[in-house]
N, C-alpha and C positions, 0 to 999 in steps of 0.2 A: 696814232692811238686809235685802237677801234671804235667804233661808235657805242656808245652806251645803251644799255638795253635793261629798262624797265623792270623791275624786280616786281612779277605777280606769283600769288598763289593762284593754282584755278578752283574756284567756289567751292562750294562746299568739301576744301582739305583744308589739314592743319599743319603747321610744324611745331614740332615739340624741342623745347631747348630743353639742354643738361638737366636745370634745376626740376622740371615739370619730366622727363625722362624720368629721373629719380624716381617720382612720385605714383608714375605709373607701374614704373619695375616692382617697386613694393607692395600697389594693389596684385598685382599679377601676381606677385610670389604667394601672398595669399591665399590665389582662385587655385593657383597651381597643386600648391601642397593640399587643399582643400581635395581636391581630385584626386590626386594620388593615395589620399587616407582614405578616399571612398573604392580603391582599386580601380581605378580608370589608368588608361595609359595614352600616350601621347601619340600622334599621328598626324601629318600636315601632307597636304595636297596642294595642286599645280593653283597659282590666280587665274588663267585661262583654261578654261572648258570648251568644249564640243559647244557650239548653241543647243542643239538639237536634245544634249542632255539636262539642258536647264529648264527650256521650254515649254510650256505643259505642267510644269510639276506644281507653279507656284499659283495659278489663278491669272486671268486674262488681265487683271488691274497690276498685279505685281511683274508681269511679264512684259510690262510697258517702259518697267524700269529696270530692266536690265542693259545693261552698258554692252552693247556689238563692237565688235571690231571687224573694219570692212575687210573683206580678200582681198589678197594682192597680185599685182601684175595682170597674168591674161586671165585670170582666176575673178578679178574684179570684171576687168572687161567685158567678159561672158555673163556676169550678173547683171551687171549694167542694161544687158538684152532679158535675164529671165525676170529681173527686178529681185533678185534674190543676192541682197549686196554683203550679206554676212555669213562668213560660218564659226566663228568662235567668241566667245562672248568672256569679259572679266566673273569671277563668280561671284552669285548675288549671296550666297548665305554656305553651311559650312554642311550642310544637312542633304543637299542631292550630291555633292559631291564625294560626302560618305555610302551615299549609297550606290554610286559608280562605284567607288572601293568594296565594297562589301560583295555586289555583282562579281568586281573585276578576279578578287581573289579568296572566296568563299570558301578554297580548301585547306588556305595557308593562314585561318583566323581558328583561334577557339572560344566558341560558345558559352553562356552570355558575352560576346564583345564587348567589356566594358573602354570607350575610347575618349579620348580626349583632345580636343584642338582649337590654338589661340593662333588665330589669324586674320585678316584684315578679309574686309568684300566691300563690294563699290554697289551703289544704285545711284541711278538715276532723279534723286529725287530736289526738291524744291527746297533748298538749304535754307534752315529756321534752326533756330535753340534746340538744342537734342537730334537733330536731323543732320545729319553729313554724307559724302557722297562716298567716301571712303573711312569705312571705320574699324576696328578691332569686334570680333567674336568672338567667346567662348563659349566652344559646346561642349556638353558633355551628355552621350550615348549610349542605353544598351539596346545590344541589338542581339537577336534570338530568342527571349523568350516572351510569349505573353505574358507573365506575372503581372498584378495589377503590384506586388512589392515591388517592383523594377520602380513602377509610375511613382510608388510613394518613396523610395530611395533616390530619386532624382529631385522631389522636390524638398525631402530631409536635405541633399545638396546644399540646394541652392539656399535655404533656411540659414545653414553652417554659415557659407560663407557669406551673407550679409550680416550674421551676428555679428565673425570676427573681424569683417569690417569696421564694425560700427555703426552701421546707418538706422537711424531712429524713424520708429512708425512705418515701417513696411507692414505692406501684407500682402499672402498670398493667394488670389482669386480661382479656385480651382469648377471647372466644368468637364463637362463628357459629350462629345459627338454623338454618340448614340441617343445620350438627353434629348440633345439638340431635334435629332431626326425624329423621336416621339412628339418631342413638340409640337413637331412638324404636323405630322400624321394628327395630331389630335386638335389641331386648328382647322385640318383639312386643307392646310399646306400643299402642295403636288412636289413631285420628287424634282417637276422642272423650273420649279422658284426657291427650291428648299437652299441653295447659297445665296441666291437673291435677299432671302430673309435674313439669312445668316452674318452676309456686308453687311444691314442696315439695323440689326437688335448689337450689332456688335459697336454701333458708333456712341452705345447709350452713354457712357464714358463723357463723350465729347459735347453730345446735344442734349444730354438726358432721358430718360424715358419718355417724358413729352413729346421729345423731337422725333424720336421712335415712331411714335404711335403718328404723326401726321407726316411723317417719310412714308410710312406703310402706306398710308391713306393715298395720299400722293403717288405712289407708285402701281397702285390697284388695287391694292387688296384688300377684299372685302370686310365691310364692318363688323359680321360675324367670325370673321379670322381676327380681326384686331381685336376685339372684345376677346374671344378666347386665349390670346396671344398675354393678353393685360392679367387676366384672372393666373395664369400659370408662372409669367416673369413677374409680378409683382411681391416676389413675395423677401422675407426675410433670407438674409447672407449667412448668417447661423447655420452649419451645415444639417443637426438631425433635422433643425424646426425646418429647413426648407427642403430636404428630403421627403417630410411628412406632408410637407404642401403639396406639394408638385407628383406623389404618390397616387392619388387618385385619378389624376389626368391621365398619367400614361402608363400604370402597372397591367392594362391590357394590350398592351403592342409589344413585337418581339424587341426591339432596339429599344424600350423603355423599361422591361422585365432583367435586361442584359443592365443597361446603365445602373439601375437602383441598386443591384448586387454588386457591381463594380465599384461603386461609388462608398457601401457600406464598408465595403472592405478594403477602401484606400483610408475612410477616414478611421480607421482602427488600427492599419499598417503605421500613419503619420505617428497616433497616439503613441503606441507602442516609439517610433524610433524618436521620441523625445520631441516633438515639435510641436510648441505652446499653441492651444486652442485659438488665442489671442491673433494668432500668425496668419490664421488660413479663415477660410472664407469658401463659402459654397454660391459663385456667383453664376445664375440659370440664364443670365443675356448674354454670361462671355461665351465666343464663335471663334477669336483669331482667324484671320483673314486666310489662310494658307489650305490649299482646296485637300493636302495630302493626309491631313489629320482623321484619323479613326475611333481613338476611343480619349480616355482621361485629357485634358488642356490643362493649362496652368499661364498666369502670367504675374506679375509682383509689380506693385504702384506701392509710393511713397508719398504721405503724407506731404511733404512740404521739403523740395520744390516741386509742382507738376509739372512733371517734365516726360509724364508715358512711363510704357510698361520699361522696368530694367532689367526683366529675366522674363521667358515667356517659352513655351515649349508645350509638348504634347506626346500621344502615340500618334505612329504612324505605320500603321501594319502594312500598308499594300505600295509606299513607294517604291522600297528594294525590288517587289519584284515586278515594276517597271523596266530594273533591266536585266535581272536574274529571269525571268517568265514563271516563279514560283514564290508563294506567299512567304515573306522571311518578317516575323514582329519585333518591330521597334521601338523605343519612347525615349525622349532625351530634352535640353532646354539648353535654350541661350544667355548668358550670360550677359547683358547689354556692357560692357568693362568702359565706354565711350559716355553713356550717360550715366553709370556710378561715378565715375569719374569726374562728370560734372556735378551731381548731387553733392559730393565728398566734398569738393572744392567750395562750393554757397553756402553747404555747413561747418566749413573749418573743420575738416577733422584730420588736416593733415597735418594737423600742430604747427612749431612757429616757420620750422625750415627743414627742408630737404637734409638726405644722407652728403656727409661730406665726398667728394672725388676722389679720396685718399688719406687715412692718415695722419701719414706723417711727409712732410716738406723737410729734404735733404739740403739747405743753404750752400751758397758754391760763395767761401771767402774771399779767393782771387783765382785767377786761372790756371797758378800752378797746384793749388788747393782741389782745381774740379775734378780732376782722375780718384781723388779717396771721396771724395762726397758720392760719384759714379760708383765706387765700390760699398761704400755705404746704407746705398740707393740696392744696391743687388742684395748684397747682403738679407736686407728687411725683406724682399720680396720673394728671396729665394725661402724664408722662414715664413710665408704667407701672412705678410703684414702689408696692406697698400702702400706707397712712400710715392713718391713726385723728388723729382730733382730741378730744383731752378734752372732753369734753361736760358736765361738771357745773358749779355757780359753783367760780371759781379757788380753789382749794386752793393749802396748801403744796408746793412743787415735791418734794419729797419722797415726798406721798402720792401724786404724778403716777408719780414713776418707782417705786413700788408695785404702783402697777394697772399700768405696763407690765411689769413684771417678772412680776405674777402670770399676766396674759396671754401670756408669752415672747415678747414684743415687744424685738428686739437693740438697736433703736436709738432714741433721744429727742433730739428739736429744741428747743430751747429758745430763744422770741425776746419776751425782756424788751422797755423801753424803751430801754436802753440799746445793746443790740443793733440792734434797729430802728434806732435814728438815725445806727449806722456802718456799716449796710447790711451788719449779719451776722447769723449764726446760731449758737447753740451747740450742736455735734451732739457728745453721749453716749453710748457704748459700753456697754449695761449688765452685759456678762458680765465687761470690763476694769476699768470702772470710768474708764477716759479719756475724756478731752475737748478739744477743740479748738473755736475760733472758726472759723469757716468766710465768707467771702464768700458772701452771699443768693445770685449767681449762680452762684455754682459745687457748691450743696448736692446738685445732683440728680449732679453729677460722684462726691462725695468719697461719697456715701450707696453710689454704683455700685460704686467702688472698696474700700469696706469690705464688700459682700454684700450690698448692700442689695437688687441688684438692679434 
């Protein structure tokens, strides 16, 4: 006998049985069809990337957690001597590797690209509640036009599909890079701390604006930059009334003359596509950490559980052409599907039990019985109705409608010999407990007529 070997997950992964499978195919069908009503279309890329195309694009703290994979053979060995031990990395997120695509085949897309992709990416990080190393993504992208209506049709998206979710007390926190950058400029920020700043107003979330303002301090910057800094992010999340705040600060800078008209006309774009006042939020501290963002941010927190942002996204006008060499405008957001996932679950809203596996349960009475229970079993599926055939030696019927009951399988066929020979079946109800003889031909009819489907 071999030696036994330890059954581990490695940290921060999960495994999903059936029942929790279920639960997630049905959020997904959701996000999907959500997508597709918006004209997005579907698109999936390689788990391994170039390093070289990942690197760079996310910020020096994000680029920490990215997952390498060393070269192999004499290809390692040779690094081993440059120190250069990697060239291909797992992808960290769903968004440079759209933008290799977009690069790669810019003749073979049409414009606005509306695109769509559910896929898994790994980081590096410190596995906690809501943090995994390997998770599920969903993005959804246009790409080609500036319209600041792209920004607000991505975040009407995302608005959809937490409605028909269900998740209570979201809201969505929107800002502008450009904002950010007058900010800047109006504190007298320099263009070589303006991300500096931007890490440390962004963790206001986490430490609060207190912690802010003595991070700052701690970090150098001057008490006339904090004091300036306080007077313009302090103010109300109400989007006119903080628009009107923060107007006098920076309606003489070009990136603050740019944001204010941007901003006026995303929040009139949402109005218009139906997305309650209630929803959205004009917050002047959020930054998102991601060095590639250009214009409108967005990210969505939940009331209870905190558990971090569950959708989060932005423009990003100048990544693509990082590897095209020409400006292509983009805006798009993440889906977080791993922490609604968990929200959904601490609020119960996936009611009492999962989809059943099937069904209807084909009983096998004895073994010269299993060849029509097998034909029975096709029958239903060939009529797109799910069915399961017991698989074990014939059992008492009893222990049959067991395993379907344990499975939440509604309905059981039951075809003895003596059924067989007057050309019927006996279909069982098992949350009723009824039953009925049915006509072998008419089984796929009355199965339809009870929900079988």
């Amino acid at each position: 006998m071999p030696p036994k070997i330890t059954a581990h997950r490695a940290p921060g992964t999960r495994d999903f049985l059936p029942d929790e499978m279920a639960l997630r195919r049905k959020v997904r069908r959701v996000i999907e069809e959500a997508f597709e009503r918006y004209g997005f279309q579907p698109l999936e890329t390689p788990a391994v990337e170039r390093l070289d195309v990942l690197t760079g694009k996310y910020g020096e703290e994000a680029d920490r957690l990215i997952f390498r994979i060393l070269k192999r053979g004499d290809e390692l060995e040779a690094g081993k001597a440059s120190g250069e031990l990697a060239d291909l990395a797992l992808r960290y997120d769903l968004t440079v590797p759209l933008a290799r695509v977009v690069a790669m085949h810019r003749g073979e897309l049409t414009y606005p690209f509306k695109r769509y992709q559910i896929q898994p990416v790994w980081r590096a990080e410190r596995p906690q509640k809501g943090r995994y190393r390997e998770f599920v993504q969903c993005d959804a992208d246009i790409v080609g036009t500036a319209s600041v209506t792209a920004d607000a049709e991505i975040i009407a998206l995302t608005h959809d599909i937490l409605q028909r979710l269900g998740i209570p007390g979201f809201r969505i926190f929107i800002n502008h890079r450009k904002l950010l950058q007058a900010v800047a400029q109006a504190a007298y920020v320099g263009d070589d701390r303006f991300l500096e700043m931007c890490l440390i107003i962004d963790k206001a979330d986490k430490i609060g604006l207190a912690g802010v303002w003595q991070e700052l301090e701690a970090k150098g910057f001057s008490g006339r930059q904090i004091d300036l800094l306080k007077g313009m992010l302090s103010a109300r999340e109400e989007p006119s009334a903080a628009l009107k705040h923060i107007a006098p600060y920076i309606d003489e800078t070009d990136p603050g003359r740019v944001a204010l008209e941007e901003m006026t006309r995303l929040f009139s774009d949402l109005e218009a596509l139906g997305v309650p006042a209630e929803r959205i939020a004009l917050r002047l501290y959020l930054a998102r950490g991601l060095d590639y963002y250009t214009g409108p941010i967005f990210e969505t927190l939940v009331e209870e559980p905190r558990i971090g942002s569950v959708t989060g996204g932005g423009r990003y006008d100048t990544l693509i052409g990082m590897f095209s060499g020409e400006s292509i405008p983009a805006t798009g957001t993440t889906i977080g599907i791993e922490r609604l996932f968990d929200v959904m679950r601490e609020l119960q809203l996936f009611g009492e039990s999962a989809e059943a596996s099937a069904r209807v349960l084909v009983t096998v009475f004895s073994e010269e019985s299993r060849g029509a229970s097998l034909q029975i079993a096709t029958e239903l599926r060939r009529a797109g109705i799910s069915a399961e055939v017991y698989l074990e030696a014939p059992k008492k019927l009893g222990k049959q409608f067991a395993y379907a009951d344990k499975k939440r399988i509604p309905f059981v066929v039951v075809a003895g010999p003596d059924e067989i020979a007057r050309g019927e079946v006996t279909l069982k109800t098992l949350a009723t407990g009824s039953q009925a003889a049915v006509p072998r031909d008419r089984l796929i009819d009355e199965v339809r007529l009870l929900g079988g489907r």
